[in-house]
PAKE-78958 format. One line per 10 residues: for each residue y, x, z of C-alpha. Coordinates in nm, 3 decimals. Example, Ala and Ser with C-alpha at 12.3 -4.5 7.8 and 13.67 -1.06 7.14 Angstrom:
-0.450:1.230:0.780; -0.106:1.367:0.714
This chain:
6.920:-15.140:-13.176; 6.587:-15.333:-13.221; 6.441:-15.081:-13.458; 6.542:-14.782:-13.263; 6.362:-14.940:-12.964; 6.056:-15.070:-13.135; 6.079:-14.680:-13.293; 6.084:-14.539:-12.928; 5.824:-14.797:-12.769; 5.597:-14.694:-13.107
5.626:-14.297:-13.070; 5.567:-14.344:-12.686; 5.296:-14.572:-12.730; 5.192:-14.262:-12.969; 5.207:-14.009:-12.701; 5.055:-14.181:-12.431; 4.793:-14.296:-12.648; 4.679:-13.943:-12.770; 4.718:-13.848:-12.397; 4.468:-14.057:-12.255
4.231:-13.984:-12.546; 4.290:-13.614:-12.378; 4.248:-13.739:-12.084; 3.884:-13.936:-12.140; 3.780:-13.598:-12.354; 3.875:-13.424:-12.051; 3.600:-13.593:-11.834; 3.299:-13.412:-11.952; 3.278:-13.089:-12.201; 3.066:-13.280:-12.417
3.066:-13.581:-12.620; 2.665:-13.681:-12.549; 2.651:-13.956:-12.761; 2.775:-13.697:-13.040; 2.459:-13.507:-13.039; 2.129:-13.736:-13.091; 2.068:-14.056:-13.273; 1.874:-14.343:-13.155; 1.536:-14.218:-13.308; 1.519:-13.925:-13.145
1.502:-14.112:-12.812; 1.297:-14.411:-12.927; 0.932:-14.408:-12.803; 0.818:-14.763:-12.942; 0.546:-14.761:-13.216; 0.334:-15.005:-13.391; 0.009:-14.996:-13.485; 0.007:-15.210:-13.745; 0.276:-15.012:-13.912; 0.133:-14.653:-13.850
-0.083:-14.449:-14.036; -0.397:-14.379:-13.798; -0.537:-14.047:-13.826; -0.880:-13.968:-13.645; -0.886:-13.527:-13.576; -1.237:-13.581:-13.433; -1.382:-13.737:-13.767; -1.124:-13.448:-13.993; -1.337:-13.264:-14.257; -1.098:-13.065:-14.316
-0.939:-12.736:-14.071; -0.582:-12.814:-14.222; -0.411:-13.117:-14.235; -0.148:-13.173:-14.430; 0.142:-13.488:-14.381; 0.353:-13.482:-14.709; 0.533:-13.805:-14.663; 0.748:-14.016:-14.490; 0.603:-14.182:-14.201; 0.466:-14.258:-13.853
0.149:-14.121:-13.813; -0.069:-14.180:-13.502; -0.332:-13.874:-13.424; -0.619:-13.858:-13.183; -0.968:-13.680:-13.140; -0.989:-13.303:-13.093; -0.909:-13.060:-13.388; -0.987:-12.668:-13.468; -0.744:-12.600:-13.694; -0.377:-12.714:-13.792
-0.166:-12.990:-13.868; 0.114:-12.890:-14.147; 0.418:-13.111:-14.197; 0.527:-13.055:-14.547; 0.736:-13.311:-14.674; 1.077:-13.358:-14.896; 1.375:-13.261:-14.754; 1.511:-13.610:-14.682; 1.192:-13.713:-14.515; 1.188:-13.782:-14.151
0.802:-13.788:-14.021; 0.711:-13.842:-13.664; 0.392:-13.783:-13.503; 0.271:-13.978:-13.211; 0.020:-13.783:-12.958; -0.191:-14.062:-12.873; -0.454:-13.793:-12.715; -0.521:-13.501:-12.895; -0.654:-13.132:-12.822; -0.605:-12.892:-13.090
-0.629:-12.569:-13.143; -0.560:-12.304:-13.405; -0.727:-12.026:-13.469; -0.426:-11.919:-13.705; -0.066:-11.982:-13.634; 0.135:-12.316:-13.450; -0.116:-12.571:-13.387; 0.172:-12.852:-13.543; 0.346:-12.592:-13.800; 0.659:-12.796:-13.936
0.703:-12.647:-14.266; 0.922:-12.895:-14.437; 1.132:-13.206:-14.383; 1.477:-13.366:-14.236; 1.327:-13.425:-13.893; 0.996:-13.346:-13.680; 1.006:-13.604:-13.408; 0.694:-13.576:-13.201; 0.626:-13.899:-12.985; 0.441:-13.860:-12.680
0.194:-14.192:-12.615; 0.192:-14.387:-12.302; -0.065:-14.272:-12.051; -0.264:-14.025:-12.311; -0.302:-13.674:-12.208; -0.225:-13.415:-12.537; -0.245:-13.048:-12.552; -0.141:-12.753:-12.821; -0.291:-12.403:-12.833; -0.138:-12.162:-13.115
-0.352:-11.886:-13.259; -0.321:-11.532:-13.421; 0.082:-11.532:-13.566; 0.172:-11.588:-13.901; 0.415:-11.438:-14.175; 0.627:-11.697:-14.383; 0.823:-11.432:-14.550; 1.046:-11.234:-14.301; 0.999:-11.461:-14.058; 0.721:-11.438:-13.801
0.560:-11.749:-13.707; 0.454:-11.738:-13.341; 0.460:-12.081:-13.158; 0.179:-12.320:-13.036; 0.456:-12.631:-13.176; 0.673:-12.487:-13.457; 0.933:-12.640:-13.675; 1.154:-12.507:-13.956; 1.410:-12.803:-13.914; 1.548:-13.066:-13.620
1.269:-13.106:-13.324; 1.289:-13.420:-13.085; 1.018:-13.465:-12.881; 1.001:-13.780:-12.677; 0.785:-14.060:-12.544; 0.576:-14.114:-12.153; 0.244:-13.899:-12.217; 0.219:-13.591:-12.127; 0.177:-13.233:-12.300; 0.032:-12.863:-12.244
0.166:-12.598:-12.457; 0.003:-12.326:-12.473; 0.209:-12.001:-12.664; -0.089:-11.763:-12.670; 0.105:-11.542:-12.888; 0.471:-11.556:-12.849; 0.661:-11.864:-12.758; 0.572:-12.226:-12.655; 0.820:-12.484:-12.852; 1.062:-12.375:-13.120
1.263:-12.514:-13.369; 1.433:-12.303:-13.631; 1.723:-12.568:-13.578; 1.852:-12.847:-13.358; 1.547:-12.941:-13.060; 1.575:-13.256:-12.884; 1.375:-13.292:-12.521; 1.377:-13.684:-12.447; 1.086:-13.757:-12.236; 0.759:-13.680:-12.162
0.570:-13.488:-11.919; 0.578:-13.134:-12.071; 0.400:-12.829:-11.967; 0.488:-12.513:-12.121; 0.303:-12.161:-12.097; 0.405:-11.891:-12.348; 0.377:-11.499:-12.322; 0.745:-11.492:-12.446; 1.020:-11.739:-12.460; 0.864:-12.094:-12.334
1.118:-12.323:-12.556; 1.299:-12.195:-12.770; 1.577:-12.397:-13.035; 1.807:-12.164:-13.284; 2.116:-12.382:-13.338; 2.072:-12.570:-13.014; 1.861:-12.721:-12.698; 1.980:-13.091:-12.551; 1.760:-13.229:-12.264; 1.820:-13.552:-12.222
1.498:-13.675:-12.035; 1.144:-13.589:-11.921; 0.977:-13.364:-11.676; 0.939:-12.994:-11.798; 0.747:-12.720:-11.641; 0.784:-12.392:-11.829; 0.608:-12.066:-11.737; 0.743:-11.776:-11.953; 0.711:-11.389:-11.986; 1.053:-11.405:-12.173
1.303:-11.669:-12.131; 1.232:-12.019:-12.019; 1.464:-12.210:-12.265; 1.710:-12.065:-12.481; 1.945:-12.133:-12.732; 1.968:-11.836:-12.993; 2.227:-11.847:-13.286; 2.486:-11.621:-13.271; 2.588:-11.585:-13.658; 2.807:-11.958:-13.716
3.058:-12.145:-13.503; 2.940:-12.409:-13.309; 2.586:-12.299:-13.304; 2.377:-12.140:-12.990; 2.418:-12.388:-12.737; 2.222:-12.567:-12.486; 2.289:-12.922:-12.296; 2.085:-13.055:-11.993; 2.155:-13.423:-11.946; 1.887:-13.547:-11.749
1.550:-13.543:-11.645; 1.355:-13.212:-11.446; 1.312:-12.879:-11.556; 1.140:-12.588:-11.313; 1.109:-12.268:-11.498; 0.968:-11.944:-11.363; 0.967:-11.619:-11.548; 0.763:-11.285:-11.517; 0.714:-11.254:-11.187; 0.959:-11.446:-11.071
1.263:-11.349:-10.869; 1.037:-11.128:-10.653; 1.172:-10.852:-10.374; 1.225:-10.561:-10.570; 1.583:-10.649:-10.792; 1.711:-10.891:-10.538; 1.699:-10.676:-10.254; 2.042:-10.515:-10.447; 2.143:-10.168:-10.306; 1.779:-10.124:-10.141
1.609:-10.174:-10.444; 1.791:-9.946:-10.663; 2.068:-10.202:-10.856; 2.426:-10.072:-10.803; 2.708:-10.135:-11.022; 2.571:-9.917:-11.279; 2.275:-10.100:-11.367; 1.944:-10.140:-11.214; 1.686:-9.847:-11.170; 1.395:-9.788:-11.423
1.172:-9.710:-11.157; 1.163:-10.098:-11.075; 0.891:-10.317:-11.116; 1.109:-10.716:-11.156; 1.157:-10.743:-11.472; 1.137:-10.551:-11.834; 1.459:-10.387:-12.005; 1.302:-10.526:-12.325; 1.243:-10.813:-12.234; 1.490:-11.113:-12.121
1.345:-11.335:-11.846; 1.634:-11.566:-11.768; 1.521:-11.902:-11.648; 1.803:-12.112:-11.928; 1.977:-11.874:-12.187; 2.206:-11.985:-12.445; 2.419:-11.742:-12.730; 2.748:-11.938:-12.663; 2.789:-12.297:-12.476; 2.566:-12.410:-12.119
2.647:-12.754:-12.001; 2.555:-12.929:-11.722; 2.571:-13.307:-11.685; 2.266:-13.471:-11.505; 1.916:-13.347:-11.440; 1.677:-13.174:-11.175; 1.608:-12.800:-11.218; 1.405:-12.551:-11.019; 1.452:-12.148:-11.134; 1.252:-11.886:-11.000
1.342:-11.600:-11.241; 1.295:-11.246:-11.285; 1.691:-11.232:-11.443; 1.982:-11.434:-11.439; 1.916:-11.828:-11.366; 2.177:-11.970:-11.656; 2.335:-11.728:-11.909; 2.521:-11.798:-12.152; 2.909:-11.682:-12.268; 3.064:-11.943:-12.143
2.908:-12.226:-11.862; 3.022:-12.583:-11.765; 2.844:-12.777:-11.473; 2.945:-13.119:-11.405; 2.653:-13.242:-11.207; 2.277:-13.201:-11.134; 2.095:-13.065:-10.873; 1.979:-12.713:-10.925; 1.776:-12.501:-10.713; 1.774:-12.062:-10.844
1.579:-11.754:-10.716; 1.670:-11.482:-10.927; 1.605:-11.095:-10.984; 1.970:-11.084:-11.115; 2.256:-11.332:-11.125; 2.251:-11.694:-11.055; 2.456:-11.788:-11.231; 2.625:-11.542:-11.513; 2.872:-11.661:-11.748; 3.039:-11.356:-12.031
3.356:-11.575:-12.036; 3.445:-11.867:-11.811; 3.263:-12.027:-11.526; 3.361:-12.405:-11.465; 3.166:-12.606:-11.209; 3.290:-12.936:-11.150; 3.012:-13.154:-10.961; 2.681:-13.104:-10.855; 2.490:-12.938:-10.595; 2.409:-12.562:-10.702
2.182:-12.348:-10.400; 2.120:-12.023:-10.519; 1.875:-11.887:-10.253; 1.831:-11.597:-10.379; 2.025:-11.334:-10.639; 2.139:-11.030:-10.665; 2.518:-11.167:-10.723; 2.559:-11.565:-10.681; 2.824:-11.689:-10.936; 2.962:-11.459:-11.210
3.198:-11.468:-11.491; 3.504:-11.342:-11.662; 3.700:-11.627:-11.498; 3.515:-11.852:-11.236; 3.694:-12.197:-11.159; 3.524:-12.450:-10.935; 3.675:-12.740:-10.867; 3.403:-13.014:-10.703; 3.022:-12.995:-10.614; 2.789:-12.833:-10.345
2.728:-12.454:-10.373; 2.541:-12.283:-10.123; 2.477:-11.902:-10.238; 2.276:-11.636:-10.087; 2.323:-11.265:-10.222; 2.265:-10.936:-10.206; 2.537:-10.806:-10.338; 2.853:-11.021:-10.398; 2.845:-11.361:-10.395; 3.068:-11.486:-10.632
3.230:-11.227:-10.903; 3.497:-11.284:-11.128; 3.592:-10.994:-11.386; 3.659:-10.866:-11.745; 3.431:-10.837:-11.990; 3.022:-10.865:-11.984; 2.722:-10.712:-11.832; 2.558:-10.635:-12.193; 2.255:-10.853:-12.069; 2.297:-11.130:-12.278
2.095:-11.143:-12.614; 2.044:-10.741:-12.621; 1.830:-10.744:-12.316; 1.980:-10.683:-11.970; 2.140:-10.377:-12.038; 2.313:-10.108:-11.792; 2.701:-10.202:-11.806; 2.811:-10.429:-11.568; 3.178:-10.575:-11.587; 3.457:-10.383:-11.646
3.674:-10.322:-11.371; 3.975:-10.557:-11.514; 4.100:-10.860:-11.529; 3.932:-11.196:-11.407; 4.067:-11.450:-11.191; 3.891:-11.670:-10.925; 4.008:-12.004:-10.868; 3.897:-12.291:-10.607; 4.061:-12.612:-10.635; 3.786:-12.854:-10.486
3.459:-12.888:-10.389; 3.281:-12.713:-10.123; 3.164:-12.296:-10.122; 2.922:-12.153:-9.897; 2.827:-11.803:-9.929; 2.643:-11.517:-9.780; 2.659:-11.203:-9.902; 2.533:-10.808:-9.836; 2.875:-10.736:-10.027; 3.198:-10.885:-10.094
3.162:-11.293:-10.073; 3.442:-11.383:-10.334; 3.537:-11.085:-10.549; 3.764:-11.055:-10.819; 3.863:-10.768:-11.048; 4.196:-10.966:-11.066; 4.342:-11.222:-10.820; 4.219:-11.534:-10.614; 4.370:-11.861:-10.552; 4.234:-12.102:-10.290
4.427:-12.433:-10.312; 4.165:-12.731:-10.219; 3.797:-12.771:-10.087; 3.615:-12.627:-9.825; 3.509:-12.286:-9.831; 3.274:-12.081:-9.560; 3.197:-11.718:-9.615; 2.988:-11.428:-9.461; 2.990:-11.056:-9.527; 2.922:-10.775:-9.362
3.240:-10.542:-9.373; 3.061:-10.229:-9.189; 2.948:-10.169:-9.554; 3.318:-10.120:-9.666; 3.248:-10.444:-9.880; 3.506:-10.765:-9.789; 3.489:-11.132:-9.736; 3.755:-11.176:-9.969; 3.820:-10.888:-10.218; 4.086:-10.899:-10.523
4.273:-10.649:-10.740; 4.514:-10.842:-10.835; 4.715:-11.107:-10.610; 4.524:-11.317:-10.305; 4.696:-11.679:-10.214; 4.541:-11.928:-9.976; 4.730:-12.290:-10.000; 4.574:-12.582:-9.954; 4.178:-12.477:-9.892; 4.001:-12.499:-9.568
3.843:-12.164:-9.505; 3.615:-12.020:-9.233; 3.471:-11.664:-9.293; 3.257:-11.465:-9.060; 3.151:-11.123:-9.051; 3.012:-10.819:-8.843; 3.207:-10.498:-8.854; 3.506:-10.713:-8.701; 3.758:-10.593:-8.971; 3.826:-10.829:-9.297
4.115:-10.619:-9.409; 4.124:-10.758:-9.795; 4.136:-11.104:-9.656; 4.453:-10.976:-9.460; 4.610:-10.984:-9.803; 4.620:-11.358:-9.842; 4.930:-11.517:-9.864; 5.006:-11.883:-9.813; 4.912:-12.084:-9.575; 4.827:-11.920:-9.174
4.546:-11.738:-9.137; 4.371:-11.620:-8.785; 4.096:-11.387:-8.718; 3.905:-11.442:-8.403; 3.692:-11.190:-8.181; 3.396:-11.425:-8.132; 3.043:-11.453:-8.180; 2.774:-11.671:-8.282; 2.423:-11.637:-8.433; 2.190:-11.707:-8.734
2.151:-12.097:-8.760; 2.495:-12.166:-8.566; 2.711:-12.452:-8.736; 3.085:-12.282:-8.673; 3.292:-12.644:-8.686; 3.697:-12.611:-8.742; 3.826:-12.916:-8.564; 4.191:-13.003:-8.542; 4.365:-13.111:-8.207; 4.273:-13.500:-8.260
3.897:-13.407:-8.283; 3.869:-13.419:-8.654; 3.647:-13.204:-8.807; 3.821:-13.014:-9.055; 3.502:-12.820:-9.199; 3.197:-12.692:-9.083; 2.969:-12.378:-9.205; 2.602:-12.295:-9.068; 2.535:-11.911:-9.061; 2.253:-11.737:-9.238
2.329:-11.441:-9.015; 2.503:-11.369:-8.675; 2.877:-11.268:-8.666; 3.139:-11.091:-8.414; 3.481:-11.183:-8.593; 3.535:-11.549:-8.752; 3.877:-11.633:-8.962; 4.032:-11.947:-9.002; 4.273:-12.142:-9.198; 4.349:-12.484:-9.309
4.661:-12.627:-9.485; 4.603:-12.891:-9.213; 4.694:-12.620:-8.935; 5.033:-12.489:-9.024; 5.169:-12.188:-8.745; 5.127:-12.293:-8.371; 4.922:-12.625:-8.485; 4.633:-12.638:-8.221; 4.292:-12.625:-8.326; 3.895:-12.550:-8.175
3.673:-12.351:-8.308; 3.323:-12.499:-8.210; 2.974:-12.431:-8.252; 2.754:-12.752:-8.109; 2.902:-12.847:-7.776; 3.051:-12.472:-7.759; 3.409:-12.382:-7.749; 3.437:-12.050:-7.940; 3.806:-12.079:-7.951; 4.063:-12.332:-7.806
4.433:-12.256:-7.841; 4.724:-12.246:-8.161; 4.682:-12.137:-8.523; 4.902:-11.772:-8.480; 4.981:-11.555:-8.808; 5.107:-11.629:-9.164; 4.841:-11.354:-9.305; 4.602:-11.165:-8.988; 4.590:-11.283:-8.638; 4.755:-11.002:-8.431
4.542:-10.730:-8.303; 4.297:-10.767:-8.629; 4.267:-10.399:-8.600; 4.206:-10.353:-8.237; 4.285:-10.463:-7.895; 4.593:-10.355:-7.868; 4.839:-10.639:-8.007; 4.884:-10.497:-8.352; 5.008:-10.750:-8.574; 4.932:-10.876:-8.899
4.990:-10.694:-9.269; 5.356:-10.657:-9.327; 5.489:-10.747:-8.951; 5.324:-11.033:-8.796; 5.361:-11.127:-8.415; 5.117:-11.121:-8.142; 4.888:-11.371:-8.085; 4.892:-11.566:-7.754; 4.646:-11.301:-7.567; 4.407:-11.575:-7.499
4.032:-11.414:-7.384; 3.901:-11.500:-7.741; 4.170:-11.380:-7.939; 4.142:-11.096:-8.111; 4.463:-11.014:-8.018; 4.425:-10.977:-7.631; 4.710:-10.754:-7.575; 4.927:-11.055:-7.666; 5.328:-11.007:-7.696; 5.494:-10.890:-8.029
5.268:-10.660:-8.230; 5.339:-10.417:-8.463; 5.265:-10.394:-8.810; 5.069:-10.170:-9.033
């Protein structure tokens, strides 16, 4: 009986041991410490056991480092430092004030090695200017800092790139950002890794004509990815998010694609501000986007935390597959849509999103703008799901707030919405099936009717003929004076609909805006306060009662209503 316990207790301890390994996986998409070793971070460096090479004093245009080694450069330099070593080697070069420029190709051109790590000295100012591009058999060298292999840069100095001919930073492999103040200018992309991009530190400021960072591979699993840890990033590219794309219907863009007659943006060229093939993750960090196309892209995009800050021509936010946020504080001010993806889950964090056109999206397929350019198809019209569990969601939209090409769920967080429905666009719009259980929701509009979000099911939901304007914080408060949620408008609204899982049928509630009582009375209606649809008592979708014909009530006629 011993053995068969000790068996039990051993197979349980089993389970619950694998389970919590889940369970700490679980916590963050990535395994960080996975992905860099100690000496791509380390910025300490000795003198004494450095080689010291003067660029000022140089004879010669080229030079070459064939060895393994620190090696510490000042002085100015017209020409090119080429790091050609054996394949094992692992060579780092610390800026400790240097200017050069080449007249032909990167000014550091990595040829050869097991790891470029460039070290950034303390208080020394260092700057890179690529010339004329190069040929190394089908590939075409064009970066002001270019390495075949792993890239780490790291270190307190700071750095101007200059890409004169195509892109800023790139590594033909794994690139490491771990300090350093970093200035990046490049007539294409502005940093640029093949197999992957991890920013774990440093303040970056990339100006780009193509794509601010990106992450390219597309051709072997596990490949393509980008991770920002830490540290700032602000990114603008072309123009900038300008007028013309973000304006949405105005401008030309409907769900076609965007007009060739527009000026934001190239469809050649991709200007997204952080673009990887496959994996975007989001743990820590500081990033400002003003961007001429989407702000993140990638297939599939995790954010745990951060603060980031997007004004884009196009999307946001734009994830081919699924959409996870989880933490942070995300304010899209402007886009064309806010959020999209496939499937689009957020379940914590602060996201405050201005659009022109919907405001968060969830649907099948992609919108061909990935690593083809931005392409003409948007998402097919199937599938997707759009899920809220946490968090809190603010959005204002010229067309449908939350849309889905498939079905919505609202069980936790706060969510506050705007749309206007004159348009024929909805607050809440869904194919597929709409449930509300568990979320605290306010949504205003002008037009008065929000006849998608009639389709909810769940928890009570009442729609309100009442008004407030631009800048007015709408506050739900239950009967006891707690504030249940609160929104502040962008724009002014006639109709405002409310629901809680804290205000079940008849529960009283206020609807306030600063000492203002917009509404004072009982939650009334399982899916559409009565008389949704006019003044006349008319009930909710499918049969729902009057509401108590108070004077703000949409439903003045009061008494049983009919359904439609």
């Amino acid at each position: 009986m011993k053995k068969k316990l000790l068996s039990l207790i051993l197979v349980l301890s089993l389970l619950l041991g694998n389970h919590m390994i889940a369970a700490a996986d679980a916590e963050s998409a990535v395994n960080l410490s996975e992905l860099y070793k100690t000496r791509d971070t380390d910025s300490t460096w000795s003198a004494a056991s450095a080689q010291t090479i003067d660029l000022s004093s140089a004879e010669e245009k080229t030079i070459t480092i064939s060895t393994a080694g620190d090696y510490v450069l000042s002085g100015s330099l017209n020409g090119q430092i080429v790091v050609n070593a054996p394949t094992e080697a692992k060579v780092r070069l610390i800026l400790n004030g240097v200017e050069i420029v080449s007249p032909e190709g990167p000014a550091i051109y990595e040829v050869q090695a097991d790891k470029l790590i460039i070290t950034l000295a303390e208080g020394t100012q260092n700057s890179l200017t690529d010339g004329t591009v190069i040929q190394d058999g089908d590939d075409t060298i064009g970066a002001a800092l270019y390495a075949e292999d792993d890239l780490s840069i790291n270190g307190s100095g700071a750095l101007s790139v200059n890409g004169t001919q195509k892109h800023g930073i790139q590594s033909k492999a794994d690139l490491i950002l771990a300090g350093g103040e970093i200035q990046v200018t490049a007539q294409m992309d502005g940093i640029r890794g093949r197999n992957s991009v991890l920013m774990l530190d440093g303040q970056i400021q990339v100006t780009a004509g193509g794509d601010g960072v990106t992450a390219t591979r597309t051709d072997k699993e596990g490949k393509g990815w980008i991770v920002l840890a830490g540290g700032s990033l602000a990114v603008k590219t072309g123009e900038g998010a300008g007028e013309a794309r973000a304006s949405g219907k105005e401008a030309g863009w409907g769900r076609g694609g965007w007009s060739t007659s527009s000026s934001a943006g190239s469809d050649e060229v991709s200007q997204k501000a952080v673009k990887a093939a496959t994996d975007l993750t989001i743990l820590e960090g500081s990033y400002d986007f003003n961007c001429a196309d989407d702000g993140l892209h990638a297939d599939s995009i995790v954010i745990e935390g951060g603060a980031l800050s997007i004004r884009s021509g196009d999307d946001g936010v734009h994830a081919d597959s699924e959409l996870t946020i989880s933490g942070g504080e995300i304010h899209v001010l402007q886009s064309y849509e806010g959020l999209e993806g496939q499937n689009v889950t957020v379940s914590g964090g602060e996201i405050q999103i201005t659009a022109s056109d919907d405001g968060v999206n969830a649907a099948g397929g992609n919108d061909g703008s990935g690593f083809g350019g931005w392409g003409n198809d948007r998402f097919s019209a199937s599938g997707g799901q759009l899920n809220v569990t946490g968090g809190e969601l603010y959005v204002h939209a010229g067309g449908d707030a939350l849309d889905s090409n498939g079905g919505v769920s609202l069980t936790g967080g706060s969510i506050g919405v705007w749309a206007r429905t004159t348009t024929g666009e909805g607050a809440i719009d869904f194919n597929g099936t709409g449930t509300i259980n568990g979320a605290n929701l306010i949504v205003a509009s002008t037009g008065g009717v929000m006849q998608d979000t009639a389709n909810l099911t769940g928890q009570s939901v009442m729609a309100l003929s009442v008004s407030a304007a631009s800048g007015d914080e709408i506050r739900l408060q239950r009967e006891d004076g707690e504030t249940l949620m609160s929104f502040t408008l962008e724009n002014s609204c006639d109709t405002i609909l409310v629901s809680s899982a804290q205000l079940a049928e008849g529960s009283a509630f206020s609807l306030l805006t600063g000492e203002k009582v917009l509404y004072a009375g009982t939650m009334s209606g399982n899916l559409y306060s009565a008389g949704a649809f006019g003044q006349n008592g008319f009930g909710g979708m499918g049969g729902g009662r009057g509401g108590m014909g108070g004077p703000n009530e949409m439903s003045r006629g009061g008494g049983r209503g009919r359904g439609r």
